[in-house]
Structure formats: structure tokens, C-alpha cells
C-alpha positions as a printed NumPy array, in Angstrom:
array([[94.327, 73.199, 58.735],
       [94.59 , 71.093, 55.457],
       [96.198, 73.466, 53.004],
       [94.916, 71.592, 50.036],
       [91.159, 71.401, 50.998],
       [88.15 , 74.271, 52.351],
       [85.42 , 73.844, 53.834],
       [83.188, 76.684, 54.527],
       [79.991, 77.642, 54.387],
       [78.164, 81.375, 54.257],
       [74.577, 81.751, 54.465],
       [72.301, 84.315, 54.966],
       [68.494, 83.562, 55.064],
       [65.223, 83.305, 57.083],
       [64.831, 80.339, 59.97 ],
       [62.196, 78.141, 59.717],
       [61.445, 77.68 , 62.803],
       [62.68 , 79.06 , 66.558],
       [65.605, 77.138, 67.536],
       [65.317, 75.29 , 70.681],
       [68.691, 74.202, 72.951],
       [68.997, 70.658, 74.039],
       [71.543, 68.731, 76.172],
       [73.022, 65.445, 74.638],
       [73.991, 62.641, 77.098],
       [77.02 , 63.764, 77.974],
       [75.61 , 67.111, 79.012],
       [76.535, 69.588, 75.896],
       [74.077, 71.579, 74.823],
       [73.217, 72.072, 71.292],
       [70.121, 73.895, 69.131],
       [69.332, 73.312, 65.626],
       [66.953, 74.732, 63.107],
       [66.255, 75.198, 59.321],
       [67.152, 78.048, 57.168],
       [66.109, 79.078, 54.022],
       [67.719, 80.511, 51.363],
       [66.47 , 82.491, 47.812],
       [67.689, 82.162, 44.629],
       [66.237, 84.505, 41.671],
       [66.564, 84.681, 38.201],
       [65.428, 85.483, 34.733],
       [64.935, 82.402, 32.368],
       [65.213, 82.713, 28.624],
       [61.743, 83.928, 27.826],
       [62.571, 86.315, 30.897],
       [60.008, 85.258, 33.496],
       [61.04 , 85.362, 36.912],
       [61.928, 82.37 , 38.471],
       [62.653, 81.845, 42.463],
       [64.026, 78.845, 44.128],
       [64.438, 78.385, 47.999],
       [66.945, 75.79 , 49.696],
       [66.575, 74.416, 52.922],
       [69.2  , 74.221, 55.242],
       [69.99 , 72.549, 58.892],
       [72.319, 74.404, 61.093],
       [73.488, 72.987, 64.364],
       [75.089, 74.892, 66.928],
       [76.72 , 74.025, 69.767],
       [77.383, 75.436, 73.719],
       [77.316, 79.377, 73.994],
       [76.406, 79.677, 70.069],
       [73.457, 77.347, 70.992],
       [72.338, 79.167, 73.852],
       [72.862, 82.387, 72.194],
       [70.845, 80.85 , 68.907],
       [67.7  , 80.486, 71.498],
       [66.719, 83.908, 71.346],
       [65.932, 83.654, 67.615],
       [62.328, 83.726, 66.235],
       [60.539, 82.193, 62.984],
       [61.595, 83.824, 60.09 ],
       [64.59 , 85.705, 61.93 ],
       [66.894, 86.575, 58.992],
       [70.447, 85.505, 60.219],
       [74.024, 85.312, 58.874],
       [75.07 , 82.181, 59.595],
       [79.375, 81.027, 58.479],
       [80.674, 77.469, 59.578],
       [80.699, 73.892, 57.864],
       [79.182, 71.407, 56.429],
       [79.965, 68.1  , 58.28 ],
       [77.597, 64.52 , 56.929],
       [76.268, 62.432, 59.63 ],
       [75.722, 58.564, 59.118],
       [73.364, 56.518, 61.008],
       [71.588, 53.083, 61.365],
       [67.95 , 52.846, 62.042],
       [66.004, 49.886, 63.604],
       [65.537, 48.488, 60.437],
       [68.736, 48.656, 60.285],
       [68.593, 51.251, 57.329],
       [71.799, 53.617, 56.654],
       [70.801, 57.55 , 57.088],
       [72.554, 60.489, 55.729],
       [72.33 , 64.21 , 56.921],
       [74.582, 66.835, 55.739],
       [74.347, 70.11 , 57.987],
       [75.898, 73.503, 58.51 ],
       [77.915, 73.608, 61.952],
       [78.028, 77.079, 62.797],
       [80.499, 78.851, 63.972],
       [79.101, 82.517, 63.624],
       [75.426, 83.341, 63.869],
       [74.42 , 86.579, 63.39 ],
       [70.814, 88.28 , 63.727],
       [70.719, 90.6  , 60.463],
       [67.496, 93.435, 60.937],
       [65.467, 93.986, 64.004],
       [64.984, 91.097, 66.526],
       [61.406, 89.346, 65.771],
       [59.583, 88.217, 68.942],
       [59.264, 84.54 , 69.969],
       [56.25 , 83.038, 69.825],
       [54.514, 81.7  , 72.648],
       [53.014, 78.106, 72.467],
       [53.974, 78.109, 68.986],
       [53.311, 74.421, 67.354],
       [56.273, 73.03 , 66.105],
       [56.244, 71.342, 62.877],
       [55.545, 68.211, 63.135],
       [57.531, 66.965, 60.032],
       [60.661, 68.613, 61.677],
       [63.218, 66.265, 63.189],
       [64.097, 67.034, 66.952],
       [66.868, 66.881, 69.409],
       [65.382, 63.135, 70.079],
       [65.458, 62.214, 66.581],
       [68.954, 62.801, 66.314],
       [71.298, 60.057, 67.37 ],
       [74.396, 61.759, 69.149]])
């Protein structure tokens, strides 16, 4: 570890969506979702303002198979990194992502129920829209 440098990242908040595990080509399996996160406060005339972040976490082997059993608006602790992915489309346009790579996840309150045939959001990027 880099004495001179941190990088870690503690969030707890509601998931967007269920995560779902996937297999890259060289056969690890990974899940990601999005979490969100609240932020209230008072302005100067003191009406309440709220403000929610969006987060992608990506987890990887057990922690993605053990991520799986979390439902839509699970509220989770999640601790890891932030790592920022770079990519070239067809069109040979430069992406960036920054996400959370956990390496804790941890189901805070009672276990919601996964929803069956739930429809998955279609603006949501997948496992197949990720180039790995």
C-alpha cells in the first residue's frame, strides 16, 4: 500500500435495481448494480432540500455471487474503491466510468424479496455493455 495516497470508499444506500452475476470471457464472474445515496439539508431560508447520488458498484467472484440475493431498494453497506474505466466505442469515441469496487457488501434491515420477471431498466447498462 502507497503510504502517501487512500482510496476508499463507504456507502450506505438503497440499490436500484437487483444485481444480476455474469461471467466475463475468461470465466470470472462479476454483478453490478446502482446505489443511491441521500443527502439533506436546510438552505438559508430553511426549506428542506434533498439530493440523491447515483452510484455503480461492481463486485466480483464470491462477493458477486453473494450480491445476487439482493432485491430493489435493498439498503446495503457497501466499503471498497473507486477505480475509472476507459474505453473506445465504434465510433471510435473515448468513454469514462468511474465505479465503486466492493470489497464488503453488507445487507443493512430485513432482506426484501426478489422480484420475479421484474423488467429491467432499460436505460441501465448490462454485463454486455461493458467491455472487459
Amino acid at each position: 500500500m502507497n503510504r502517501n495516497s487512500a482510496n476508499r470508499v463507504i456507502l450506505v444506500g438503497h440499490t436500484g435495481a437487483a444485481p444480476e452475476v455474469k461471467t466475463t470471457k475468461s470465466d470470472r464472474k462479476y454483478s453490478s448494480f446502482t446505489l443511491a445515496s441521500n443527502y439533506g439539508w436546510r438552505d438559508a431560508g430553511g426549506e428542506y432540500k434533498d439530493r440523491t447520488d447515483w452510484h455503480r458498484i461492481v463486485c466480483w467472484g464470491n462477493l458477486a455471487e453473494y450480491s445476487a440475493r439482493l432485491a430493489k431498494g435493498q439498503q446495503v453497506y457497501v466499503e471498497g474503491s473507486l477505480r475509472t474505466r476507459e474505453w473506445t466505442d465504434e465510433n471510435k469515441k473515448k468513454h469514462y466510468i468511474t465505479e465503486v469496487y466492493a470489497e464488503m457488501l453488507t445487507p443493512l434491515g430485513k432482506m426484501k424479496e426478489k422480484e420475479e420477471g421484474a423488467e429491467a431498466d432499460p436505460n441501465e447498462k448490462t454485463g454486455d455493455d461493458v467491455p472487459f
